[in-house]
DODORO-603142 format. One record per residue (C-alpha): residue number from 1; residue in three letters; y, z, x. Coordinates in Angstrom, 1 decimal, padded with zeros to 4 digits. Example, Ala and Ser with C-alpha at 12.3 -4.5 7.8 and 13.67 -1.06 7.14 Angstrom:
BEGIN
num;residu;yy;zz;xx
1;ala;-004.5;007.8;012.3
2;ser;-001.1;007.1;013.7
***
This chain:
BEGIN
num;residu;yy;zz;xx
1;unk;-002.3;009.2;-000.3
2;unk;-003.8;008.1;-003.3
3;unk;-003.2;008.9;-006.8
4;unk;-005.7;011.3;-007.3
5;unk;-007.3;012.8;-010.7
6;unk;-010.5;011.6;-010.5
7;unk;-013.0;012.2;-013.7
8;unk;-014.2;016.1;-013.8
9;unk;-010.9;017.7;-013.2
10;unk;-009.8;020.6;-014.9
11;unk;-006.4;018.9;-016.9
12;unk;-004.8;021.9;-018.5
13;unk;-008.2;024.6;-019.3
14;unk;-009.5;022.4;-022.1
15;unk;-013.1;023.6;-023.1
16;unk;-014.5;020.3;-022.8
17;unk;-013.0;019.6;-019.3
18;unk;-014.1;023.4;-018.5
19;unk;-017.7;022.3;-019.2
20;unk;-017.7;019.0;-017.8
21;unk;-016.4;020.7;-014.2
22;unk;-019.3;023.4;-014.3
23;unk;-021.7;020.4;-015.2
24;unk;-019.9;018.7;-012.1
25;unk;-020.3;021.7;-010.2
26;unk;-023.7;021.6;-010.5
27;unk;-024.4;018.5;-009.2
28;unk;-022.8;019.6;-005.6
29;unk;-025.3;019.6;-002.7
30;unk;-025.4;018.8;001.3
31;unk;-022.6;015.8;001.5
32;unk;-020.8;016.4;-001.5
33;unk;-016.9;016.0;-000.8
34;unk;-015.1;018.9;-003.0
35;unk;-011.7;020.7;-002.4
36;unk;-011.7;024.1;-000.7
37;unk;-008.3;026.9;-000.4
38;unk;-008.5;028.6;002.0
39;unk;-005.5;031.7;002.7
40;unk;-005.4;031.2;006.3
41;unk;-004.1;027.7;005.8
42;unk;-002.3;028.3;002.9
43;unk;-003.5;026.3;000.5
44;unk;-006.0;023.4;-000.7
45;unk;-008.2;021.4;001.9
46;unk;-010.7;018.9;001.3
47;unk;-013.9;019.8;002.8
48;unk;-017.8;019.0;002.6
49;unk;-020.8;020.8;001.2
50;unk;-023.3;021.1;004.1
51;unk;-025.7;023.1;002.9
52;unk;-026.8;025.2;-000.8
53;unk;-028.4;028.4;000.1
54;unk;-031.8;030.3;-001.7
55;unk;-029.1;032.2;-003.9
56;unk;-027.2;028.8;-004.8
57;unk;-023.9;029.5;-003.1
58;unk;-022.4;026.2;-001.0
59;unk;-021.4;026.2;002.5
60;unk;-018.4;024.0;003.1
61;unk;-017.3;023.1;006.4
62;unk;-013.5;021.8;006.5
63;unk;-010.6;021.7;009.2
64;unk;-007.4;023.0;010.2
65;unk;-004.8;020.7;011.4
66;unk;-006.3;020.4;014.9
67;unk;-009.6;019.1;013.3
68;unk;-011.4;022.2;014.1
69;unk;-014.3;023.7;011.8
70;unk;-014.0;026.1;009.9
71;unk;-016.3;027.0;007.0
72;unk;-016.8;029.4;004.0
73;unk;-019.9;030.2;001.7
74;unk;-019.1;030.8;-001.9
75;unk;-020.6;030.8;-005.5
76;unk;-020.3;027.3;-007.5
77;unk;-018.1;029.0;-009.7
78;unk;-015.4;030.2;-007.0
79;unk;-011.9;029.4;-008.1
80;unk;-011.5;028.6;-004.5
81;unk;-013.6;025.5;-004.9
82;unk;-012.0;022.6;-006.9
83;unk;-013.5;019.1;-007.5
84;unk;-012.0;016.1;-005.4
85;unk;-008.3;015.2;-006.5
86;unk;-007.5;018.0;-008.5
87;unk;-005.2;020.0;-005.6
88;unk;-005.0;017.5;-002.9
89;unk;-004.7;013.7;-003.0
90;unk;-004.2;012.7;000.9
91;unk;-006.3;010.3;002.7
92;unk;-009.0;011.1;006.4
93;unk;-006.6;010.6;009.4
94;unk;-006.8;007.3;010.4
95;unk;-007.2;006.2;006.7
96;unk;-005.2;004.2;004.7
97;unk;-004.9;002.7;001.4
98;unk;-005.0;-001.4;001.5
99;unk;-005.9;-004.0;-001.0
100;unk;-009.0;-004.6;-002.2
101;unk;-010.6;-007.7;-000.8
102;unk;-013.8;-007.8;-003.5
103;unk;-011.9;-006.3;-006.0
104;unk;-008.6;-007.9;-007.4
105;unk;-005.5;-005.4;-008.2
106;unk;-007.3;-002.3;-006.8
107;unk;-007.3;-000.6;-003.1
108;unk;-009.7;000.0;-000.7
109;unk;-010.0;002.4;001.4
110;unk;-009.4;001.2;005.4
111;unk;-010.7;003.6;008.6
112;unk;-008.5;002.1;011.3
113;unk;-010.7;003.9;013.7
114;unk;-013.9;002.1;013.0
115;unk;-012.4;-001.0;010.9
116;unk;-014.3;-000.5;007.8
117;unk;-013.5;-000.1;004.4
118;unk;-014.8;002.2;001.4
119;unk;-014.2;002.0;-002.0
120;unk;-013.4;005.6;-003.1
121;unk;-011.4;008.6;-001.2
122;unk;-014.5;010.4;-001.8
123;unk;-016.4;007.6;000.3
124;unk;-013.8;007.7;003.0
125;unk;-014.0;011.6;003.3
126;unk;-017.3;011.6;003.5
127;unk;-017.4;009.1;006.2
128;unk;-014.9;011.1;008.0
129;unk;-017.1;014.2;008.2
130;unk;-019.6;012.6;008.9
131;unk;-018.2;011.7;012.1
132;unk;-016.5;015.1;012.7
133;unk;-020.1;017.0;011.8
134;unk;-021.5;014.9;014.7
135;unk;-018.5;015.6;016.9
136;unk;-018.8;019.0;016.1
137;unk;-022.7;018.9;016.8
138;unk;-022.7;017.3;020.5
139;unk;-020.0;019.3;021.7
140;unk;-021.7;022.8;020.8
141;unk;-019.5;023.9;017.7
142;unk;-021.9;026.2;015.7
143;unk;-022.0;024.7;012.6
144;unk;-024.1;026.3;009.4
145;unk;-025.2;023.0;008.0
146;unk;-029.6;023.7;007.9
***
């Protein structure tokens, strides 16, 4: 885990915060790492933003606990999409936090899988579905990513 919160969130409603998440929100496009709930689960999932359609909703493909897709296309504005940190603050399987080599007194980010390190959790995810995408991709999964 890491101790989430990063800059965007929604602390508390405020009116500033609430226009500096749909600012945020704005910014989202194919390979932006957000947080996604999803019913069926029951509850919050981090997931990635594969593709914005003509009509400007996001398509976010993210996993159950098996690693299998699973994907949903909503408005920006869905209170089922959260920015990174707010709802979930676990780590890629295969991740873990470790100290940072480059930069004293802060972590890194280590895939044991691959052996490389990223500076942020939003790095790391991204990395991670990166490599799932292509999983999913050259074993047949239908995917809605372009």
């Amino acid at each position: 885990t890491w101790s989430g919160g990063l800059p965007g969130g929604l602390p508390g409603g405020e009116a500033q915060s609430m226009q500096q998440e749909l600012r945020l929100r704005q910014t989202w496009g194919p390979g932006s790492v957000l947080e996604v709930f999803s019913s069926s689960l029951g509850g919050w999932s981090v997931g990635v933003v594969t593709k914005v359609t003509k009509d400007d909703k996001v398509v976010v493909q993210f996993t159950n606990e098996a690693q299998e897709p699973l994907m949903k296309v909503l408005p920006r504005s869905d209170v089922q999409l959260a920015t990174l940190g707010c709802n979930t603050q676990s780590l890629p399987p295969h991740f873990r936090s470790v100290p940072s080599q480059s930069r004293p007194g802060q972590v890194s980010y280590l895939d044991s899988a691959h052996n490389c390190r990223y500076s942020t959790p939003e790095s790391a995810w991204r990395q991670h579905f990166q490599d799932l995408l292509a999983k999913w991709q050259a074993s047949g999964e239908k995917l809605w990513n372009g």
